[in-house]
Gaussian input, Z-matrix of N, CA and C with variables (Angstrom, degrees):
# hf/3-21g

backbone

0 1
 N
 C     1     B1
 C     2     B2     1     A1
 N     3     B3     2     A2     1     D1
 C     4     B4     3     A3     2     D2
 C     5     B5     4     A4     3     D3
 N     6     B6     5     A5     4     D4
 C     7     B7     6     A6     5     D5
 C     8     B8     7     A7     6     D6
 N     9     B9     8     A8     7     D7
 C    10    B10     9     A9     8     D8
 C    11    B11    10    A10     9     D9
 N    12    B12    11    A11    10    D10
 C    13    B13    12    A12    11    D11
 C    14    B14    13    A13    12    D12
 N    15    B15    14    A14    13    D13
 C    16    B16    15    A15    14    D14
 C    17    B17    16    A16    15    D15
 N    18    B18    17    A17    16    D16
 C    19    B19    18    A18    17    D17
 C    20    B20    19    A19    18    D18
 N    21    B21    20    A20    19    D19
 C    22    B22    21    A21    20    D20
 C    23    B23    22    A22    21    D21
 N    24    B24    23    A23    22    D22
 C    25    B25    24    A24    23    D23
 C    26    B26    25    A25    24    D24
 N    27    B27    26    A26    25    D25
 C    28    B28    27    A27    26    D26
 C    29    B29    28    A28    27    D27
 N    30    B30    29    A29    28    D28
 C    31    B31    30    A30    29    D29
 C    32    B32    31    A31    30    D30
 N    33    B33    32    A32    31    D31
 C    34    B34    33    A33    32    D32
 C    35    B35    34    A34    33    D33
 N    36    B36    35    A35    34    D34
 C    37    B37    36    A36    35    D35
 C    38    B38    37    A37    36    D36
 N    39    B39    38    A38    37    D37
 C    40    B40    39    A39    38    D38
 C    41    B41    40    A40    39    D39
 N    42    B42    41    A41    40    D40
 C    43    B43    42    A42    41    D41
 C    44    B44    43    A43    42    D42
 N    45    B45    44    A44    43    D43
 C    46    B46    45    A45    44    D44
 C    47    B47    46    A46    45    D45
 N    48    B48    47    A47    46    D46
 C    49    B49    48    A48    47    D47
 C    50    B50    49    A49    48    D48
 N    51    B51    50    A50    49    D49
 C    52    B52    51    A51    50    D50
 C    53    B53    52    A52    51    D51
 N    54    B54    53    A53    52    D52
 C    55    B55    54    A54    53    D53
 C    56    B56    55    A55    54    D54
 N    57    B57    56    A56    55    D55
 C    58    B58    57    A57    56    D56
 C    59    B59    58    A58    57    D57
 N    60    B60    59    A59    58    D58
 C    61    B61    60    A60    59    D59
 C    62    B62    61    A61    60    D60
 N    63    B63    62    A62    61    D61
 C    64    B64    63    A63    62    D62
 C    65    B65    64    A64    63    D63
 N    66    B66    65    A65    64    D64
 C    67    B67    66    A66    65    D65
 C    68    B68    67    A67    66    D66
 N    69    B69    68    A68    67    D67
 C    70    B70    69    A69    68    D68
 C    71    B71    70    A70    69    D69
 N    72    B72    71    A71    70    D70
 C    73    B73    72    A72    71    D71
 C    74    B74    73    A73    72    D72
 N    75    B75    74    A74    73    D73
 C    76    B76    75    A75    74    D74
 C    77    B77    76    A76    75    D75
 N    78    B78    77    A77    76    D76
 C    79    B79    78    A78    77    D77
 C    80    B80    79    A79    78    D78
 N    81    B81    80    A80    79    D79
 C    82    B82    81    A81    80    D80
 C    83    B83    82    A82    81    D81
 N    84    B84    83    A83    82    D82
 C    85    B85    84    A84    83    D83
 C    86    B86    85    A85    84    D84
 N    87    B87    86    A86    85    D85
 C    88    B88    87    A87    86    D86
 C    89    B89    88    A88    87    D87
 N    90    B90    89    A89    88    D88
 C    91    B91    90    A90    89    D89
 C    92    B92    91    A91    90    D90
 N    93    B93    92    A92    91    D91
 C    94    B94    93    A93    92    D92
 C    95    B95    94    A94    93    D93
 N    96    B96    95    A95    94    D94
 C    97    B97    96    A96    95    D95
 C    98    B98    97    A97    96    D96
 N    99    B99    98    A98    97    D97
 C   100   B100    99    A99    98    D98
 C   101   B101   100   A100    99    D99
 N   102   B102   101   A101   100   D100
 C   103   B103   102   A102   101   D101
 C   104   B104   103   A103   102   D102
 N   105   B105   104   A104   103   D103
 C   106   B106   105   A105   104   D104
 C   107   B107   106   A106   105   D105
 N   108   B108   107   A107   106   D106
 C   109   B109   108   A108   107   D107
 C   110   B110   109   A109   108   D108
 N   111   B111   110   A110   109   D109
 C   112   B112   111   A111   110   D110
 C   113   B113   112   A112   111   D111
 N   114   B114   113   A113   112   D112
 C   115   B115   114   A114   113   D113
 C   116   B116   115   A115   114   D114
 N   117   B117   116   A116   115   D115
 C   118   B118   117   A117   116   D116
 C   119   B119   118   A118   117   D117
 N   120   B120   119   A119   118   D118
 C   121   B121   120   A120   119   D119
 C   122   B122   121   A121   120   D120
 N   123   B123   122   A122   121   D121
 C   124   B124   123   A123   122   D122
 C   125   B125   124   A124   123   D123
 N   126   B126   125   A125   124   D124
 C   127   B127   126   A126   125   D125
 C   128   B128   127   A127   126   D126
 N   129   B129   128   A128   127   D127
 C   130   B130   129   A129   128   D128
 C   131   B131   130   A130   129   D129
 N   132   B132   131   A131   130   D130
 C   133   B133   132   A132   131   D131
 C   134   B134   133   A133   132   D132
 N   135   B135   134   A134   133   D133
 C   136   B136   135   A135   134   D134
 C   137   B137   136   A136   135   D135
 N   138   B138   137   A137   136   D136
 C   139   B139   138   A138   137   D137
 C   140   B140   139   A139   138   D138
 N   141   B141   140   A140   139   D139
 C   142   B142   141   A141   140   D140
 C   143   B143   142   A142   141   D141
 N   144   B144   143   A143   142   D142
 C   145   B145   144   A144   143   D143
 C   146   B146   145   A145   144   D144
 N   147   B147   146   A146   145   D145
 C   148   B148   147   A147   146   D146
 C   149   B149   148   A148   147   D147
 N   150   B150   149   A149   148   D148
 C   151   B151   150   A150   149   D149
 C   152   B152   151   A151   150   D150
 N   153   B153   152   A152   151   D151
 C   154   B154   153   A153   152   D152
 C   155   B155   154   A154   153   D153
 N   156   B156   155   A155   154   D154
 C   157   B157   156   A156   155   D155
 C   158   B158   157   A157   156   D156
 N   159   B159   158   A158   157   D157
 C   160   B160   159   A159   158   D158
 C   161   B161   160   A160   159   D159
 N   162   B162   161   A161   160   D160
 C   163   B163   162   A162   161   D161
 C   164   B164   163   A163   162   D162
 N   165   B165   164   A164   163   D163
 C   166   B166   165   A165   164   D164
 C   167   B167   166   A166   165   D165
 N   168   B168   167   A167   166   D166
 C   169   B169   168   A168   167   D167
 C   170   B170   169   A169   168   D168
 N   171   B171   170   A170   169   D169
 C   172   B172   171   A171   170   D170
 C   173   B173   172   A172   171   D171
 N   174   B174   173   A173   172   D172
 C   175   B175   174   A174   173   D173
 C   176   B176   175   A175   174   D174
 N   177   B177   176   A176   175   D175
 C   178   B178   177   A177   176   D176
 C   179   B179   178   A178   177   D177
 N   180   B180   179   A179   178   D178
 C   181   B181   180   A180   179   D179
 C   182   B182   181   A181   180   D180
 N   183   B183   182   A182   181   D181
 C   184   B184   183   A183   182   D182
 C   185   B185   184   A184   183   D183
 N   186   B186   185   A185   184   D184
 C   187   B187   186   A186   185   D185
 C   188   B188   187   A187   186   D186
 N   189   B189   188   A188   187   D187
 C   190   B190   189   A189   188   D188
 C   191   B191   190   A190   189   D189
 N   192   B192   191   A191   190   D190
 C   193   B193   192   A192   191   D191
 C   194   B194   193   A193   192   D192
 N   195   B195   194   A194   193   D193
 C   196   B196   195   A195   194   D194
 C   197   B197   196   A196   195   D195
 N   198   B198   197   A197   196   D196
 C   199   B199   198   A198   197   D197
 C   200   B200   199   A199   198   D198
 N   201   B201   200   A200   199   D199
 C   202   B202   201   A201   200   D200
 C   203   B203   202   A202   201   D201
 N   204   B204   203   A203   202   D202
 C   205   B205   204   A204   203   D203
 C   206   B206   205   A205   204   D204
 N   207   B207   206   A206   205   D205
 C   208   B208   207   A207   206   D206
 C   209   B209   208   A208   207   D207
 N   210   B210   209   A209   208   D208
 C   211   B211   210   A210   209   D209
 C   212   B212   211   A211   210   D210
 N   213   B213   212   A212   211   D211
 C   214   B214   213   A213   212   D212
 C   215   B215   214   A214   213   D213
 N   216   B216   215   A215   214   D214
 C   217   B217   216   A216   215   D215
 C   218   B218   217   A217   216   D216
 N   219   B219   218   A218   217   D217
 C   220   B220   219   A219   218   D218
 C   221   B221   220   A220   219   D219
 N   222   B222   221   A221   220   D220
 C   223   B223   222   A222   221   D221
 C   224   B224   223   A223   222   D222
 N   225   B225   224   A224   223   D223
 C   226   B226   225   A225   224   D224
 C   227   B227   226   A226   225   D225
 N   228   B228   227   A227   226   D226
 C   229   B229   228   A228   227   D227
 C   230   B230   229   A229   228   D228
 N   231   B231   230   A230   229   D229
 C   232   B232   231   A231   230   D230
 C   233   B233   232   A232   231   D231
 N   234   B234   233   A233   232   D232
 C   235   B235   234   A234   233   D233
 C   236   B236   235   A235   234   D234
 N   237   B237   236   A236   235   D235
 C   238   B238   237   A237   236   D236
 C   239   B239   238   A238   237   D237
 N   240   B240   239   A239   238   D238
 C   241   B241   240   A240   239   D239
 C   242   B242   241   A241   240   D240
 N   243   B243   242   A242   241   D241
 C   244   B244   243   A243   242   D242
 C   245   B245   244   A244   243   D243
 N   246   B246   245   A245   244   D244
 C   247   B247   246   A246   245   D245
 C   248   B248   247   A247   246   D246
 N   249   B249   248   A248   247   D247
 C   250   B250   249   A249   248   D248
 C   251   B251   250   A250   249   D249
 N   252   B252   251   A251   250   D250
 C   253   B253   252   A252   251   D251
 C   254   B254   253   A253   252   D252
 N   255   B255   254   A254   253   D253
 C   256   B256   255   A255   254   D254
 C   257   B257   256   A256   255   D255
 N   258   B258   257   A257   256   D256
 C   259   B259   258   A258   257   D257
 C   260   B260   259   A259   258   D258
 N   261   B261   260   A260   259   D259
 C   262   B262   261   A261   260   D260
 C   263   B263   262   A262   261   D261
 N   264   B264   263   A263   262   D262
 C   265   B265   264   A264   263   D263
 C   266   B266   265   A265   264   D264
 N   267   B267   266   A266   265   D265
 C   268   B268   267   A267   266   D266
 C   269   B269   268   A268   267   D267
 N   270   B270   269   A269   268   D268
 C   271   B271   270   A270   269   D269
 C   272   B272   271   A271   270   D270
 N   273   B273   272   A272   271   D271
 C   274   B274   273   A273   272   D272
 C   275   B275   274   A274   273   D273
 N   276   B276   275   A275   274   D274
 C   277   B277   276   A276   275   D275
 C   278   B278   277   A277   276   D276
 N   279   B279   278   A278   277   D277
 C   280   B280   279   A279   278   D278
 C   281   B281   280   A280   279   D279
 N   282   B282   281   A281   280   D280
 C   283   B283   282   A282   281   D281
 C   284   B284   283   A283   282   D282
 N   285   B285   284   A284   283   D283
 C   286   B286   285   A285   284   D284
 C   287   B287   286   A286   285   D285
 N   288   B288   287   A287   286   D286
 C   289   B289   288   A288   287   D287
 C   290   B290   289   A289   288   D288
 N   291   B291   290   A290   289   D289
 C   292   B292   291   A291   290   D290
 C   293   B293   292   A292   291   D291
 N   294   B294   293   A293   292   D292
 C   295   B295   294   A294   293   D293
 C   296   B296   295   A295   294   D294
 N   297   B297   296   A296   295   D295
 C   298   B298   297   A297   296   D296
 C   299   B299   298   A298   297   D297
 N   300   B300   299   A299   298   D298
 C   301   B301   300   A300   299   D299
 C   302   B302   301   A301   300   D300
 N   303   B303   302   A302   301   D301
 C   304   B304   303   A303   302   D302
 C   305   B305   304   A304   303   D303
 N   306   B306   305   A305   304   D304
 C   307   B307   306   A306   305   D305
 C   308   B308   307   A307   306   D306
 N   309   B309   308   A308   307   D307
 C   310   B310   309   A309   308   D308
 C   311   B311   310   A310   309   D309

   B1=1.4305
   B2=1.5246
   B3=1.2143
   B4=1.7272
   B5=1.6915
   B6=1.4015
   B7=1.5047
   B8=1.0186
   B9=1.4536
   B10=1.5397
   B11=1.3210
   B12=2.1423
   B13=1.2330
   B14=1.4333
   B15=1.6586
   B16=1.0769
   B17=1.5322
   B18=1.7062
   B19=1.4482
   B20=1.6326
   B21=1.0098
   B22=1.2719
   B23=1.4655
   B24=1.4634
   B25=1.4174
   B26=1.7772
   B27=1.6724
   B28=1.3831
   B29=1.6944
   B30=1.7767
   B31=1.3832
   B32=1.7452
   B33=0.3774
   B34=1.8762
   B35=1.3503
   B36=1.3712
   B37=1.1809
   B38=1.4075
   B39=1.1344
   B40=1.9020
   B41=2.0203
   B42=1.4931
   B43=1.8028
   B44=1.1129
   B45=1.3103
   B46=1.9231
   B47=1.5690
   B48=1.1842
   B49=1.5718
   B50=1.6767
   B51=1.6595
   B52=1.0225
   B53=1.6508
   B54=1.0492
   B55=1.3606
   B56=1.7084
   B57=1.9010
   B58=1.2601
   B59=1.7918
   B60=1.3259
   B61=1.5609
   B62=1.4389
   B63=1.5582
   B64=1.5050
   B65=1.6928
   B66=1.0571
   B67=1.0765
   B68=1.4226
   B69=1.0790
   B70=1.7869
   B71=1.0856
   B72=1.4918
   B73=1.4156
   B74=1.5790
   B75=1.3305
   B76=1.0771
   B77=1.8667
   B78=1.6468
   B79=1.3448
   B80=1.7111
   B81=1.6549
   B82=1.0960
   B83=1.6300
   B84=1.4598
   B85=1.2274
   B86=1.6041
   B87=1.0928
   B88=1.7441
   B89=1.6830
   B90=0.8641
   B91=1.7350
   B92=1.6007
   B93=1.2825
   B94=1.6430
   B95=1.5751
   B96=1.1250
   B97=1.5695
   B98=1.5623
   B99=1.8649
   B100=1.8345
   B101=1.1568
   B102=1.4237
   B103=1.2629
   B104=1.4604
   B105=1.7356
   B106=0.9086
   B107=1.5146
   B108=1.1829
   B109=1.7064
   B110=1.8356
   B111=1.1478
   B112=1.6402
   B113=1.4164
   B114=1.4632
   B115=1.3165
   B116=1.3745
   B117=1.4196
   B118=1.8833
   B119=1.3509
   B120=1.3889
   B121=0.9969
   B122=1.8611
   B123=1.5312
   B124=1.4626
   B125=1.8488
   B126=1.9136
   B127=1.4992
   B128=1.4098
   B129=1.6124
   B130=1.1879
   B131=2.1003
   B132=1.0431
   B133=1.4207
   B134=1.5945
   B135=1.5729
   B136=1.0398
   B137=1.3617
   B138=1.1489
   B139=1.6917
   B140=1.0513
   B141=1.7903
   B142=1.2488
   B143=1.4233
   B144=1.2626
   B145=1.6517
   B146=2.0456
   B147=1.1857
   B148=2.2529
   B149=1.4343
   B150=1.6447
   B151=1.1653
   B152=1.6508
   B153=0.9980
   B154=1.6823
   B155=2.2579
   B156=1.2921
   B157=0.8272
   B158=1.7139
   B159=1.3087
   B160=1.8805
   B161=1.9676
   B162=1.2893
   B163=1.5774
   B164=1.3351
   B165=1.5095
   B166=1.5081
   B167=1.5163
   B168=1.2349
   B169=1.8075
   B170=1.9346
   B171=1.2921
   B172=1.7328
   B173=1.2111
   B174=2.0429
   B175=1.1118
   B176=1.4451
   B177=2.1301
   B178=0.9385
   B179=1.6044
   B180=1.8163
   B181=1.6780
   B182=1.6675
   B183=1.6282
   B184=1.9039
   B185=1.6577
   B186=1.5440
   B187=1.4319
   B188=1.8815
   B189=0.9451
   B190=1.2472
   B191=1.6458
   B192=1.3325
   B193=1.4590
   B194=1.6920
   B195=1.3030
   B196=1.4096
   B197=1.4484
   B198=1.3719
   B199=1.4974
   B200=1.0934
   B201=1.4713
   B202=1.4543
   B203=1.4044
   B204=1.3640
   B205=1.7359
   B206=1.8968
   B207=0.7386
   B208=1.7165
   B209=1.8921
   B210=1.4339
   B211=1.6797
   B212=1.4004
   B213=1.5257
   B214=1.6360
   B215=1.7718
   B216=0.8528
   B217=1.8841
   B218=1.3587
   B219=1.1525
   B220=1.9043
   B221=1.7749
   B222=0.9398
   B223=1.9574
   B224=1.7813
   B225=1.6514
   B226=1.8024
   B227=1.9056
   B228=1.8217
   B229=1.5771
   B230=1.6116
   B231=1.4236
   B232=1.2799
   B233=1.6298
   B234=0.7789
   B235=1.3850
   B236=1.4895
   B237=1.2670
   B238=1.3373
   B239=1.2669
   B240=1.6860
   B241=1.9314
   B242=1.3733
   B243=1.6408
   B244=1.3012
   B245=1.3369
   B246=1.6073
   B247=1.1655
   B248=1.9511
   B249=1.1788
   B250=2.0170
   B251=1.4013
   B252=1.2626
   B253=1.5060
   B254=1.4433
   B255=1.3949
   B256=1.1819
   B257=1.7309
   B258=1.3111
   B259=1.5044
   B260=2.0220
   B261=1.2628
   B262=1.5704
   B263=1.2547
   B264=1.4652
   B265=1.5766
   B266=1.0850
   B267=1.8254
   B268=1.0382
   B269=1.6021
   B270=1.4728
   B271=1.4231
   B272=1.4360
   B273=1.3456
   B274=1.6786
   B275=1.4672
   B276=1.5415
   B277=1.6843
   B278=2.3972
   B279=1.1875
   B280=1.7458
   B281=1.3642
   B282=1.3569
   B283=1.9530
   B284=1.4674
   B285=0.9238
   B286=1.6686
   B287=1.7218
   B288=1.5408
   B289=1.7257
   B290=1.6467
   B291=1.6538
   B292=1.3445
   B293=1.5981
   B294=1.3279
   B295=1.4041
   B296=1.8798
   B297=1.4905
   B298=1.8430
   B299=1.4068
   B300=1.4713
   B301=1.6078
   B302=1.2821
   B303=1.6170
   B304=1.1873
   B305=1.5584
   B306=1.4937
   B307=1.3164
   B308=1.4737
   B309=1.1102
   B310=2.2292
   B311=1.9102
   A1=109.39
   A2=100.48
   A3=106.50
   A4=112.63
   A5=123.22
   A6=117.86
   A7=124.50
   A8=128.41
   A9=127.79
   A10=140.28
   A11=107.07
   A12=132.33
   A13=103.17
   A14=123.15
   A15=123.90
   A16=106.27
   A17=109.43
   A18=104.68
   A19=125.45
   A20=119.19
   A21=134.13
   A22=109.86
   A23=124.49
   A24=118.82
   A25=119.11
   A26=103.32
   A27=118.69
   A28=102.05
   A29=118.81
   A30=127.05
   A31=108.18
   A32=131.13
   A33=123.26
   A34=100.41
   A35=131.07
   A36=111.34
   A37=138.22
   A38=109.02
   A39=108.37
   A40=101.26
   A41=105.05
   A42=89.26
   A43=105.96
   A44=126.09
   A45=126.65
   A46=84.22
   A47=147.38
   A48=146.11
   A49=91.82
   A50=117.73
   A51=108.62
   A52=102.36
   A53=149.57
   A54=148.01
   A55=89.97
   A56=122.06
   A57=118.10
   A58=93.81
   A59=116.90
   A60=111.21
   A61=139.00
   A62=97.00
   A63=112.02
   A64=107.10
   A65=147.71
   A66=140.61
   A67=145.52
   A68=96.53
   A69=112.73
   A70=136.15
   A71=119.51
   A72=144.71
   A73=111.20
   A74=117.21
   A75=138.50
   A76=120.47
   A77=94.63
   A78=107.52
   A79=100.19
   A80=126.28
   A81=94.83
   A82=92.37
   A83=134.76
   A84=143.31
   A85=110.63
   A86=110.73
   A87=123.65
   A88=89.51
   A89=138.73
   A90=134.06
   A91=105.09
   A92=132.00
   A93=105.32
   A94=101.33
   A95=137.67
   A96=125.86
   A97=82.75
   A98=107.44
   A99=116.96
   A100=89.61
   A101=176.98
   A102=145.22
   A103=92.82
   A104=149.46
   A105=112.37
   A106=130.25
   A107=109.21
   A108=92.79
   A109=117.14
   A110=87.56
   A111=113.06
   A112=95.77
   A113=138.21
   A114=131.12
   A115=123.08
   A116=102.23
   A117=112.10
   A118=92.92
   A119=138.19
   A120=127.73
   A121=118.04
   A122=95.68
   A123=114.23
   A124=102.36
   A125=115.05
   A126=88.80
   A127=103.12
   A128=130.37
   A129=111.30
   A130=123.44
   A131=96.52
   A132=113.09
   A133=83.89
   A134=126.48
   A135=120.97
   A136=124.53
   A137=126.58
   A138=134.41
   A139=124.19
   A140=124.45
   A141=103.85
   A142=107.50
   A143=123.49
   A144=126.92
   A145=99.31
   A146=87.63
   A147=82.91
   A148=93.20
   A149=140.87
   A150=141.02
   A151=99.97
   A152=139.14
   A153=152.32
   A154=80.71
   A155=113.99
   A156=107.95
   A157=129.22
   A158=92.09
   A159=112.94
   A160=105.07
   A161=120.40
   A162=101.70
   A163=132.86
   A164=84.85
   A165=85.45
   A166=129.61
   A167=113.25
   A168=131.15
   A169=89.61
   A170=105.14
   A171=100.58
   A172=118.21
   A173=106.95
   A174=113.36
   A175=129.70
   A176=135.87
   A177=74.55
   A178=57.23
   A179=116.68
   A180=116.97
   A181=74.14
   A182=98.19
   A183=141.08
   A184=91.76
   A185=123.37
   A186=114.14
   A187=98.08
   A188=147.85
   A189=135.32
   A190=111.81
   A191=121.20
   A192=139.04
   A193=91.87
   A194=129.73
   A195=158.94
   A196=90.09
   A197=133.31
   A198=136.59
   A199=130.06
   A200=98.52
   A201=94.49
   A202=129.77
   A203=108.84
   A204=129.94
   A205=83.89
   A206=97.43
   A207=103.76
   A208=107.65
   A209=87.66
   A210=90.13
   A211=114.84
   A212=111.69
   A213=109.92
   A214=88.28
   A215=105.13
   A216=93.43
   A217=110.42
   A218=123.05
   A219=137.44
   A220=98.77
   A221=124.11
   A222=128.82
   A223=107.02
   A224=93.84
   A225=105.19
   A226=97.97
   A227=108.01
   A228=92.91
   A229=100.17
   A230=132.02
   A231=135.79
   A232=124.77
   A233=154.06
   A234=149.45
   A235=115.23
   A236=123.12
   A237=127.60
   A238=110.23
   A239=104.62
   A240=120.83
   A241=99.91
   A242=137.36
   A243=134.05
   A244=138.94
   A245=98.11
   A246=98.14
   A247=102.75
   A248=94.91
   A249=87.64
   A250=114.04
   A251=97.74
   A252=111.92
   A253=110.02
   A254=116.68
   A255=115.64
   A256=117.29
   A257=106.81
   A258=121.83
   A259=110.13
   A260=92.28
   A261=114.74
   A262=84.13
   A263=147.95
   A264=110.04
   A265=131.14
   A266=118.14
   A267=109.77
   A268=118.22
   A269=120.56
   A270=126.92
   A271=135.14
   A272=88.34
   A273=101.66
   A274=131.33
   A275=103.67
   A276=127.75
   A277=87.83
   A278=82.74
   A279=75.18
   A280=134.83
   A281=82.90
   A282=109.12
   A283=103.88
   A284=122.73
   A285=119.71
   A286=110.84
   A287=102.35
   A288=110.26
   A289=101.65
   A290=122.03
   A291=127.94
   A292=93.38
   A293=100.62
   A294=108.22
   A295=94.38
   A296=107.62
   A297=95.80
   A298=100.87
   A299=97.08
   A300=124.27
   A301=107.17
   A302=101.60
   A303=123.54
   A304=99.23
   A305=114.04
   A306=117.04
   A307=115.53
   A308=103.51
   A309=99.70
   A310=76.23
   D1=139.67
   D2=-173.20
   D3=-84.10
   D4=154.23
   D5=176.73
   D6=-75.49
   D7=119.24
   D8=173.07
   D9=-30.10
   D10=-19.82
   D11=159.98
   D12=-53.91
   D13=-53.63
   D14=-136.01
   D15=-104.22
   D16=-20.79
   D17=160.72
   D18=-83.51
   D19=-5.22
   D20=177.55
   D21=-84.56
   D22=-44.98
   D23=172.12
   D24=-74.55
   D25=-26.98
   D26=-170.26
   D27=-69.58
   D28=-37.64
   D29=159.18
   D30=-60.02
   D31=-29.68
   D32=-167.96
   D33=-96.33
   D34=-45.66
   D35=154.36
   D36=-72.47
   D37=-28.35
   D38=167.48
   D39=-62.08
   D40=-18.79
   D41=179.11
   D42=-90.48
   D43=-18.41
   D44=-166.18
   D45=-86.27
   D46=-22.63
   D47=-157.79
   D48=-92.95
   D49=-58.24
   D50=-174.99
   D51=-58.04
   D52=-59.09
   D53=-107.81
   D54=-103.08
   D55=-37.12
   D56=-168.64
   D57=-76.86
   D58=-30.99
   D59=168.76
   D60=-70.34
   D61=-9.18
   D62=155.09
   D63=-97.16
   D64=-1.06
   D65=125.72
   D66=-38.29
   D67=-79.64
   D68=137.36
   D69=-6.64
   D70=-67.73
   D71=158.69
   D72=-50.32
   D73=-58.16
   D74=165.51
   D75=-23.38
   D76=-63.40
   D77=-168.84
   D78=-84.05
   D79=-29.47
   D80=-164.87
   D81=-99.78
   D82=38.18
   D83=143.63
   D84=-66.67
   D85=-58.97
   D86=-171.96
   D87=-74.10
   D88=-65.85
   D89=176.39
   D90=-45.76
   D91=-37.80
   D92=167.74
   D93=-98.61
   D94=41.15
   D95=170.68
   D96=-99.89
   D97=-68.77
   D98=-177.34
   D99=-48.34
   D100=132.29
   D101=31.90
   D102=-104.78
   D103=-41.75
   D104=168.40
   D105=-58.14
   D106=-5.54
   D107=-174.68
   D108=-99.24
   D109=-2.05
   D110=-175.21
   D111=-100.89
   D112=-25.34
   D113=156.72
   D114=-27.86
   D115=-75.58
   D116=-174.67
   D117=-42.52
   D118=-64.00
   D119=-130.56
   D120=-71.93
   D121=-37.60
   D122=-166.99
   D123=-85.21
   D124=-9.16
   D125=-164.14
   D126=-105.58
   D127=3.91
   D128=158.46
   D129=-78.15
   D130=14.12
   D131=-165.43
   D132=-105.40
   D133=-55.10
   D134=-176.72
   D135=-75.36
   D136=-35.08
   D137=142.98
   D138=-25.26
   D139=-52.51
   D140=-175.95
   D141=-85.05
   D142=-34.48
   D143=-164.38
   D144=-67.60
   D145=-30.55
   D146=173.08
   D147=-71.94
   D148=-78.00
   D149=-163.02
   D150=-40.23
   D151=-48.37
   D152=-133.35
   D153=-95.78
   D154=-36.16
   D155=-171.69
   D156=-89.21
   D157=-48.43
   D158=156.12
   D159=-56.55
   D160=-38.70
   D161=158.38
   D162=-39.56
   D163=-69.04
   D164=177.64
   D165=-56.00
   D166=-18.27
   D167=-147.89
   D168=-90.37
   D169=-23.97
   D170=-148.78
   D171=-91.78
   D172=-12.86
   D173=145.47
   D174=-60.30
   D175=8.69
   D176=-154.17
   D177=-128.02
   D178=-172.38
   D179=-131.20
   D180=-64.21
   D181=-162.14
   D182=-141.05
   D183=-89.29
   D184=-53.61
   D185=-174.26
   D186=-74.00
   D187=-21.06
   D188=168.77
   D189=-63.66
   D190=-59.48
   D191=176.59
   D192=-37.52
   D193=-62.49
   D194=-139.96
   D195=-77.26
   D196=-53.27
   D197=159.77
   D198=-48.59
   D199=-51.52
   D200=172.78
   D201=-62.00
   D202=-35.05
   D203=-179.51
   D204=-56.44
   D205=-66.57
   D206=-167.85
   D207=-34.48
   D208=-58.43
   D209=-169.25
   D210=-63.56
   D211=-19.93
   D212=-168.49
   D213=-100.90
   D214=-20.25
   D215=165.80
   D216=-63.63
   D217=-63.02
   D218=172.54
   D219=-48.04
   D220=-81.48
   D221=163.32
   D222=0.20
   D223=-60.81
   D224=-151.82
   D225=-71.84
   D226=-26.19
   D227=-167.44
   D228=-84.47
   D229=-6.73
   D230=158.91
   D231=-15.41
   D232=127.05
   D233=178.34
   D234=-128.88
   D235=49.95
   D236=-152.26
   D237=-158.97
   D238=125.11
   D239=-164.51
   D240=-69.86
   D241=13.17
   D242=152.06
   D243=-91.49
   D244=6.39
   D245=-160.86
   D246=-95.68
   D247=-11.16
   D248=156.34
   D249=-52.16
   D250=-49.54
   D251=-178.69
   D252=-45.07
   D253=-60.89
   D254=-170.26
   D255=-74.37
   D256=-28.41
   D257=158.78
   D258=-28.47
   D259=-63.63
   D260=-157.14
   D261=-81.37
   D262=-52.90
   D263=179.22
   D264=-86.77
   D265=-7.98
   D266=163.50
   D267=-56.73
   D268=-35.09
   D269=170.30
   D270=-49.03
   D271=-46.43
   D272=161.45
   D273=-80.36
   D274=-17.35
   D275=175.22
   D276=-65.39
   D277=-55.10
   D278=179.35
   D279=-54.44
   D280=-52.48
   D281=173.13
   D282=-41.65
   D283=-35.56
   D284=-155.91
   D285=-104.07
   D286=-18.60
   D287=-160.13
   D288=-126.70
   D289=-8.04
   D290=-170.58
   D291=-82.24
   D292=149.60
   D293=-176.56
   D294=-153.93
   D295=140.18
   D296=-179.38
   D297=-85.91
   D298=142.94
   D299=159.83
   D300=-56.99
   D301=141.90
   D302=172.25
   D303=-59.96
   D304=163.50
   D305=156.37
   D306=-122.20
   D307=160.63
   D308=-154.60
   D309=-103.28

């Protein structure tokens, strides 16, 4: 038989465990509501600056095109309210360093 000390503390902590896990639950409820509603806002911003960027990119030869396909495959399984962010500098990472390919 167990000590009455020890079931009494073993209850108060199995309730402080439940209660920080209804917390928990709680907060990362309200953390995906604010990122859905902050969605709309940031992905037509991020739409055009990727499109604006794959333009420019598609002039240039087949293993470049071939990267890019790659990176916006890796990009799309992302699930993360930074990834406008990362959208927009990858865009500007281009803007600044794209230069057109020769053509043979």
């Amino acid at each position: 038989m167990k000590h009455p000390a020890f079931l009494k503390t073993r209850d108060e902590v199995t309730g402080q465990l439940a209660l920080l896990r209804a917390q928990i639950d709680a907060a990362r409820a309200a953390a995906r509501r604010e990122a859905e509603a902050a969605a709309p806002e940031a992905a037509p911003e991020a739409e055009a600056a990727l499109e604006s960027c794959v333009d420019r990119l598609w002039s240039r030869p087949r293993e470049c095109r071939t990267q890019v396909v790659q990176l916006l495959a890796h990009l799309s399984q992302l699930d993360d309210p930074s990834l406008a962010m990362l959208c927009s500098s990858f865009s500007r990472y281009i803007s600044d360093h794209a230069v057109e390919a020769s053509r043979p």
